[in-house]
C-alpha positions as a Markdown table, in Angstrom:
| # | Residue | x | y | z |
|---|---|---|---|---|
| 1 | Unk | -155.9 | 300.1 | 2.6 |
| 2 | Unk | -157.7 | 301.4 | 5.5 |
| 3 | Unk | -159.9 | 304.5 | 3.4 |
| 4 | Unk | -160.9 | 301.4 | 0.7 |
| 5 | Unk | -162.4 | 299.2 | 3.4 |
| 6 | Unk | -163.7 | 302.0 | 5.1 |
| 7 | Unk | -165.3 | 302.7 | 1.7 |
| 8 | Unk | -166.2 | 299.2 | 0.8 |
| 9 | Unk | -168.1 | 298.9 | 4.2 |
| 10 | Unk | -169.8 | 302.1 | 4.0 |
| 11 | Unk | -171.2 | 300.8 | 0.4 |
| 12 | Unk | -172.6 | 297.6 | 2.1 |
| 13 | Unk | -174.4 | 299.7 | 4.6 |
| 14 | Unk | -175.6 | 302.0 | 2.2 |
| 15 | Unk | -176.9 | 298.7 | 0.2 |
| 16 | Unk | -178.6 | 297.3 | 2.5 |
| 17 | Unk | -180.5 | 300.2 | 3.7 |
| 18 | Unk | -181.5 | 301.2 | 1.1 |
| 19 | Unk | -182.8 | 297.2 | 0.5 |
| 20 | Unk | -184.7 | 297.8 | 4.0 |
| 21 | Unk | -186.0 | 301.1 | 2.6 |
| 22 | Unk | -187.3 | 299.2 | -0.9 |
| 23 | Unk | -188.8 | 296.4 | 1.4 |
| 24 | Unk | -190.6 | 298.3 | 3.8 |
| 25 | Unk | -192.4 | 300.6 | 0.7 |
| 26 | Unk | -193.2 | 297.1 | -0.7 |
| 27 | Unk | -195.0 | 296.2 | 2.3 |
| 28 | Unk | -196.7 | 298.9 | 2.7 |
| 29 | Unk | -197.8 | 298.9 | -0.6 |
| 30 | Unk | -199.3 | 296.0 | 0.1 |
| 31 | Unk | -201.2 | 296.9 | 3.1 |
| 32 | Unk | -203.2 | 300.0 | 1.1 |
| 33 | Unk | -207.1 | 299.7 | 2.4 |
| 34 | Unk | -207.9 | 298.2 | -0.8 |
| 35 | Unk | -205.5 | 295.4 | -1.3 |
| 36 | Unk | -206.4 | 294.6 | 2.9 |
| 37 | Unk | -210.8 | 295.0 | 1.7 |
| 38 | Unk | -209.8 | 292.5 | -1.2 |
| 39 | Unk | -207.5 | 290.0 | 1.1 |
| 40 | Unk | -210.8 | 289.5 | 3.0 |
| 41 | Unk | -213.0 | 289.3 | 0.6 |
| 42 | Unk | -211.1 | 286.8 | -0.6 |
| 43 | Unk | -210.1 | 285.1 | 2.4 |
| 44 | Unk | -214.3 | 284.8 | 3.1 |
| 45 | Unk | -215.0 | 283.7 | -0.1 |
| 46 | Unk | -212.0 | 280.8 | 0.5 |
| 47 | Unk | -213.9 | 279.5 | 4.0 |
| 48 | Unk | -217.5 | 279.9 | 2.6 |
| 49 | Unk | -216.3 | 277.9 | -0.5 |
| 50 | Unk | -214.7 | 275.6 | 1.6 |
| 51 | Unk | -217.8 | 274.8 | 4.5 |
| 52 | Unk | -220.1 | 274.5 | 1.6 |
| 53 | Unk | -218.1 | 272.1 | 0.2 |
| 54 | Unk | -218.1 | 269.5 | 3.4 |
| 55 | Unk | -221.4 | 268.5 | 2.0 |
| 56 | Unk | -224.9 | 269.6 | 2.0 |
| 57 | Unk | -226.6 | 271.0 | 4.8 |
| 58 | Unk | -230.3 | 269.1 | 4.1 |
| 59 | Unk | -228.2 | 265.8 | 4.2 |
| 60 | Unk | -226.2 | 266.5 | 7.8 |
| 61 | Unk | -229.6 | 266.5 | 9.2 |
| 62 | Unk | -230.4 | 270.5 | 9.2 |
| 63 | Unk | -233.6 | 271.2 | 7.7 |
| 64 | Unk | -235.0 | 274.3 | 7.2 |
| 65 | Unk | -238.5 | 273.5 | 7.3 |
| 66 | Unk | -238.8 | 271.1 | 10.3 |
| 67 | Unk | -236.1 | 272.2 | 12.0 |
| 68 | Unk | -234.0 | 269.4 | 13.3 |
| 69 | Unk | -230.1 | 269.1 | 14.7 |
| 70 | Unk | -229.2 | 266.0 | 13.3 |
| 71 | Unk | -230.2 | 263.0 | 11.8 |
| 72 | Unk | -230.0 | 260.9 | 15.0 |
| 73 | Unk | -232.9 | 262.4 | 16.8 |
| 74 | Unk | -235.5 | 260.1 | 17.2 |
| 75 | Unk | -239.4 | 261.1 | 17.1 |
| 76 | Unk | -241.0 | 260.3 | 20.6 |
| 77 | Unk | -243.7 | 258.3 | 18.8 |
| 78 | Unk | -241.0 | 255.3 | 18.0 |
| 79 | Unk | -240.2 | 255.0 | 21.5 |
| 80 | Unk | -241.7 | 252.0 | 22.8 |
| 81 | Unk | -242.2 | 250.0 | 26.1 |
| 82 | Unk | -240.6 | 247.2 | 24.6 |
| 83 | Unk | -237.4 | 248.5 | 23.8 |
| 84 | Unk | -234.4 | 247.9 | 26.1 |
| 85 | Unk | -233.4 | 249.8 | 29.0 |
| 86 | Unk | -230.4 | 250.5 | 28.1 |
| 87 | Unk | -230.9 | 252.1 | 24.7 |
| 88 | Unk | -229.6 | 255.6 | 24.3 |
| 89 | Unk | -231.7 | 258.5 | 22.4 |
| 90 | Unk | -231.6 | 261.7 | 21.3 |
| 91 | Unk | -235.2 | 263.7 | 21.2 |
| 92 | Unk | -235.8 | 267.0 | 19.9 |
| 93 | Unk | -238.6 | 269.3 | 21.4 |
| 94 | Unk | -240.5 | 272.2 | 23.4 |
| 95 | Unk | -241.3 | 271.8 | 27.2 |
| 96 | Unk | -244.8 | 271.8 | 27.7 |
| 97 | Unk | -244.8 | 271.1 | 31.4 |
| 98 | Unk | -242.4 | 271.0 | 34.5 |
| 99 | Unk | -242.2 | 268.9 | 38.1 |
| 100 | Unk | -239.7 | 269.1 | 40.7 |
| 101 | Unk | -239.0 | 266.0 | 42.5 |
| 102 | Unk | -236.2 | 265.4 | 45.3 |
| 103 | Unk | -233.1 | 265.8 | 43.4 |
| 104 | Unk | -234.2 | 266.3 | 40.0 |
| 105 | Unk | -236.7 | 267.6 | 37.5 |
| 106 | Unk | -239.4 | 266.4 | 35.3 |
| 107 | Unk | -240.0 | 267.9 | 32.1 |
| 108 | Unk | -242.6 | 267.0 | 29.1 |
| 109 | Unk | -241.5 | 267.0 | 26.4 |
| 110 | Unk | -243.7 | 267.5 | 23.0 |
| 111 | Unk | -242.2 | 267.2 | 19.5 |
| 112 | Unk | -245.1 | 267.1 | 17.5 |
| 113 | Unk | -245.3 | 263.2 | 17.0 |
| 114 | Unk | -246.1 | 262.5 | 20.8 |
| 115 | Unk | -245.1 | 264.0 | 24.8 |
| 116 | Unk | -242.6 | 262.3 | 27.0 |
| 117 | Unk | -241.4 | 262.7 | 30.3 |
| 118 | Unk | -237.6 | 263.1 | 30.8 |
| 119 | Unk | -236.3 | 263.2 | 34.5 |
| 120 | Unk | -232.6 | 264.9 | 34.3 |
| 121 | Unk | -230.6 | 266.9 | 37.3 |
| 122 | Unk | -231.1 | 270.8 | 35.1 |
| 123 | Unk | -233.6 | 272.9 | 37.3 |
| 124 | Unk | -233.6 | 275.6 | 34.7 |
| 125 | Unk | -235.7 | 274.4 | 31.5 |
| 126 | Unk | -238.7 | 276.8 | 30.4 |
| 127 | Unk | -241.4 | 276.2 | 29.5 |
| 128 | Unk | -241.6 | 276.2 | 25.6 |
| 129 | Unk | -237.9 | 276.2 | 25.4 |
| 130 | Unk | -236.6 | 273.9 | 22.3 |
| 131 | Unk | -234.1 | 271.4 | 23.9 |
| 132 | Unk | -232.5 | 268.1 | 22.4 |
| 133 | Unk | -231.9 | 265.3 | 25.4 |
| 134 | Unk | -230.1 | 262.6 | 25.4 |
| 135 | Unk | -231.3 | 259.9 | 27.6 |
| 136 | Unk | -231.9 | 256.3 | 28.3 |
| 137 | Unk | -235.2 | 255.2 | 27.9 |
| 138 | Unk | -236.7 | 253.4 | 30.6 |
| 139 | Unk | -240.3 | 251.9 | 31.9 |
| 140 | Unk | -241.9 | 252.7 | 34.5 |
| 141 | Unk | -244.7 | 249.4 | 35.3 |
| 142 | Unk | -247.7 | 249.9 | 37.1 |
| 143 | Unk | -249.9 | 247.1 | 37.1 |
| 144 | Unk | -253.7 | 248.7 | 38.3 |
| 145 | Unk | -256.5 | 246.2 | 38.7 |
| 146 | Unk | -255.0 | 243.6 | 36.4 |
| 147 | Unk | -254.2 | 246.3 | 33.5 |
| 148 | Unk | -250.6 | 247.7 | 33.2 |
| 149 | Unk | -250.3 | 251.6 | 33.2 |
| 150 | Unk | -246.9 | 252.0 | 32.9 |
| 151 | Unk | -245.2 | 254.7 | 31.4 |
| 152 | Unk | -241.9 | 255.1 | 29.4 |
| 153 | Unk | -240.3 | 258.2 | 30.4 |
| 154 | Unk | -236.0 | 258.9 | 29.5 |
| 155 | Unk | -233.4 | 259.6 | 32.3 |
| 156 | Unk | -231.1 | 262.2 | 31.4 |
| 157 | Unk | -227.3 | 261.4 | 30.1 |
């Protein structure tokens, strides 16, 4: 009884490596350069596929001919004196000039439909550098011999 369970167990073993043996081939059958080139390929295709289909890039606010981030960046022309203090904007541009004051910095900003003056805490802005800022727009009044001078300008978020 003992020499036919030694037997039976020595068959198991023998099965199962040679299992491992038939697996392990298998796998690396599988990782041969061309079925890894064609995995990627394919796994590329499967995320490009899948970005593109989120939606279009012209309607998320990405334009390739006036290059804009998004579709809530508003042109410096449509900000007006009148508008509340506490309205929040985004603005899109390229320094044109810099001023330091005590804690903070001045930059102008131009974005093709007007220049305006944003005060915010960053010290390292260059001139013609494209930024986005997004600020609170506020007014500045300076009334001079009975006429009102004031300027709109946005403080940094």
């Amino acid at each position: 009884m003992k020499l036919a369970t030694k037997q039976a167990v020595k068959q198991k073993f023998a099965q199962s490596v040679a299992f491992m043996q038939q697996t392990r081939n298998l796998s690396l059958s599988f990782l041969s350069v061309h079925s890894i080139v064609s995995y990627r390929l394919g796994l590329i295709s499967l995320l490009v596929v899948g970005l593109c289909s989120c939606g279009s890039l012209t309607s998320s606010g990405l334009n390739g001919t006036n290059f804009q981030i998004g579709s809530n960046v508003t042109p410096i022309r449509e900000i007006k004196p009148e508008q509340d203090n506490r309205a929040i904007v985004y603005i899109q541009g390229q320094v044109e000039k810099q001023a330091p004051l005590m804690k903070q910095w001045a930059y102008q900003i131009n974005d093709s439909t007007g220049k305006i003056w944003v005060v915010t805490n960053q010290k390292n802005l260059a001139k013609g550098a494209q930024v986005v800022i997004k600020g609170k727009i506020r007014y500045q009044s300076i009334p001079l011999g009975g006429k009102e001078l004031g300027e709109v300008y946005l403080e940094e978020e």
